[in-house]
C-alpha positions, 0 to 999 in steps of 0.5 A: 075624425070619429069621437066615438069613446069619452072613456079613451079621454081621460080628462073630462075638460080635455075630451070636452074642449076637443069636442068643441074644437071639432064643433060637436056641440049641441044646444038645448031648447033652453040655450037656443032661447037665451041666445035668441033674446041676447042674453049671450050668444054661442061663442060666449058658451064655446069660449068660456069652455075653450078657456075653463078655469075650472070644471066640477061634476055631478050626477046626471039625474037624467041617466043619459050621459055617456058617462054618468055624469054633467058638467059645470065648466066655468071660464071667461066669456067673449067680454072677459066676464066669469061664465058658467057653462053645464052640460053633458057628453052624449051619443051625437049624430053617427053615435060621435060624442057630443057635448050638450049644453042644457044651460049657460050663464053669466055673472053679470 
């Protein structure tokens, strides 16, 4: 299935949540390393997307976001704990949408 226009989806929340339903999702270098020395893992970032609460934006001061902006999702992660996810969609692989996440937390 071809996710190729962010602007067609309306809900921000909504087309993220697709995105990550159809595993259009990269990770910063960032990311990868606080997965790689356990500070969470990737299904803590997917779920707590999958199950936001809420969701703010901001300007994106790297100006490479399909749409002008990042976002701060908050939802739950794997253990029912408040977790913060920011990321932006941009072009992925065959100019498909992606979301990419530039950073995640918990609130531990």
């Amino acid at each position: 299935m071809a996710l190729k226009s962010s602007k067609e989806a309306g809900d921000p929340l909504l087309w993220i949540q697709k995105l990550v339903r159809m595993e259009y999702v990269e990770f910063s270098d960032h990311v990868y390393m606080a997965i790689s020395i356990g500070d969470y893992d990737d299904r803590d970032i997917l779920d707590s997307i999958q199950n936001a609460v809420s969701i703010k934006k901001q300007k994106d001061e790297m100006r490479n976001s399909k749409d002008g902006w990042k976002y701060i999702i908050t939802g739950l992660d794997r253990s029912g704990l408040s977790f913060d996810t920011v990321g932006k969609i941009v072009d992925g692989d065959n100019d498909d949408d992606c979301f990419f996440v530039i950073t995640a937390y918990g609130r531990r």
